[in-house]
C-alpha positions as CSV (number, residue, x, y, z in Angstrom):
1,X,0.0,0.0,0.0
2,X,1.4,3.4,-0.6
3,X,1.2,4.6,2.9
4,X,2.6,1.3,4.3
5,X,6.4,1.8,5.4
6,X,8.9,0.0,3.9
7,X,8.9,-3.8,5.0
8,X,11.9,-5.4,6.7
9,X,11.5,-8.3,4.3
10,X,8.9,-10.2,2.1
11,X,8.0,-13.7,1.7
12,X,5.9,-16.0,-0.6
13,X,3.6,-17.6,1.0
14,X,0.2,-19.8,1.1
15,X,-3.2,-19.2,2.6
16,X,-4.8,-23.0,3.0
17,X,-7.9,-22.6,1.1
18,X,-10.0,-22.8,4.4
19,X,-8.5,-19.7,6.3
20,X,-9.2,-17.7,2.6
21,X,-12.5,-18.7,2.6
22,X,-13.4,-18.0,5.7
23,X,-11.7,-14.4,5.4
24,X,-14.3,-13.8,2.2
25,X,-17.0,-15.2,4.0
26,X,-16.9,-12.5,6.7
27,X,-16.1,-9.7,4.2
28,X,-19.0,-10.4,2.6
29,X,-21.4,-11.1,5.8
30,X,-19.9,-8.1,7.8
31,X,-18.2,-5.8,4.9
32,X,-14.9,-3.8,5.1
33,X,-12.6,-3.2,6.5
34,X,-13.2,-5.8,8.9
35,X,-11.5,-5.1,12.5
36,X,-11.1,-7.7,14.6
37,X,-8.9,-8.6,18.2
38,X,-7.1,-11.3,19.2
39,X,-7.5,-12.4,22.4
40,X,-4.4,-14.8,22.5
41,X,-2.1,-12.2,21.3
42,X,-2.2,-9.0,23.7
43,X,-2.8,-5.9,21.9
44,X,-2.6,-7.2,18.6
45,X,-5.5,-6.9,15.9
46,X,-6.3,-7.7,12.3
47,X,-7.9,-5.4,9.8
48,X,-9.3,-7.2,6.8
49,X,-10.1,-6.0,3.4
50,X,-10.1,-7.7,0.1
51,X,-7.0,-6.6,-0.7
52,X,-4.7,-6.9,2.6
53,X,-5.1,-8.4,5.7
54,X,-3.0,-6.2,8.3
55,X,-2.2,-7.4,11.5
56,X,-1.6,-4.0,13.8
57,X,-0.2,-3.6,17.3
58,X,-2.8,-1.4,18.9
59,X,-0.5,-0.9,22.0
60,X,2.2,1.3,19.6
61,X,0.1,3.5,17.7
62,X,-1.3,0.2,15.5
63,X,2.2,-0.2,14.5
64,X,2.0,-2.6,11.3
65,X,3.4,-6.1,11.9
66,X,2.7,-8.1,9.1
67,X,0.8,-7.9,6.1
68,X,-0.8,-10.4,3.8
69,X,-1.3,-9.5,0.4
70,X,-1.2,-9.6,-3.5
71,X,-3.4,-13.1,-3.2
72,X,-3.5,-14.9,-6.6
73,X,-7.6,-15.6,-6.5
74,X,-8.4,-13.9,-9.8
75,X,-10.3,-17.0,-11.7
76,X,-9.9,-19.5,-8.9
77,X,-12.3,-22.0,-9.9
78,X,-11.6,-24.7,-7.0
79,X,-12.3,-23.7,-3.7
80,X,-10.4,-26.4,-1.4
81,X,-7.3,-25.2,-3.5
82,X,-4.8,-23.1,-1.1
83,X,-3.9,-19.7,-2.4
84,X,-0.6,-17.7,-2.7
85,X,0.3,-14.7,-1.5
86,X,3.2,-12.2,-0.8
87,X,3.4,-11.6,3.4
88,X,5.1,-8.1,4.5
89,X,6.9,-8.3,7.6
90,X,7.1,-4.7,9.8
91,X,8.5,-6.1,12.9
92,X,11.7,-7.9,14.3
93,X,9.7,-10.1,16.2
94,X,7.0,-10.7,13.3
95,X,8.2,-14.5,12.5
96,X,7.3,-15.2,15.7
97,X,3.9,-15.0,15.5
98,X,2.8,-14.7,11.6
99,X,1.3,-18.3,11.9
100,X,-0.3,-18.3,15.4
101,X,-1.9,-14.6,14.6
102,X,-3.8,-16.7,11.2
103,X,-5.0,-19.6,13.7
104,X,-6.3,-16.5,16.3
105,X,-7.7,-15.0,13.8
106,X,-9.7,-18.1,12.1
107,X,-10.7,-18.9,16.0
108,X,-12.2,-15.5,16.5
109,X,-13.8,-15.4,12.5
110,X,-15.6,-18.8,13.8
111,X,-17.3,-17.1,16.4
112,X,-17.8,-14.4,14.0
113,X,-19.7,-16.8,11.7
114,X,-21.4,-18.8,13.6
115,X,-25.0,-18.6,13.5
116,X,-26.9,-17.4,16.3
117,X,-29.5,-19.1,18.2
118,X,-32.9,-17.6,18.6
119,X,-34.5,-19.6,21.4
């Protein structure tokens, strides 16, 4: 993004097709950008859009930390089919928790998601 500061280093990546999906899903449902916490990771938060998903430090100014982005969906035709992507890392420390931040994040979209019960 142009406002984004200039990474510490990039990284190809993949997005198991059910994480993706689920992103979408909640786009759709509950639009964008999407802002969510995450509870196992103090003061950290995601901010989804179609484009990027951020995850922010909220405790330093929502300092970036990592950044998933340039996804290669256009014309995906099989949707159990993982997806690529480019992830921006901000942070020293961001290795550390670029894939326990995703499973937070799919824990707390499953609550997101999940249908409510009228009784």
């Amino acid at each position: 993004m142009p406002d984004d500061p200039q990474p510490l280093r990039v990284m190809p990546k993949t997005i198991s097709a059910t994480c993706y999906n689920r992103v979408r899903l909640a786009l759709i449902r509950r639009g964008q950008p999407l802002r969510l916490g995450l509870p196992r990771h103090r003061g950290l938060e995601m901010i989804l859009t179609d484009d990027a998903w951020r995850c922010i430090d909220t405790l330093t100014e929502d300092q970036l930390i990592l950044v998933w982005r340039t996804f290669a969906s256009s014309g995906r035709d099989d949707l159990t089919r993982p997806v690529a992507c480019e992830l921006f890392l901000y942070h020293h420390c961001a290795g550390l928790v670029m894939g326990s931040v995703l499973s937070d994040m799919e824990h707390v979209l499953d609550a997101c998601l999940a249908p409510t019960r009228h009784d």
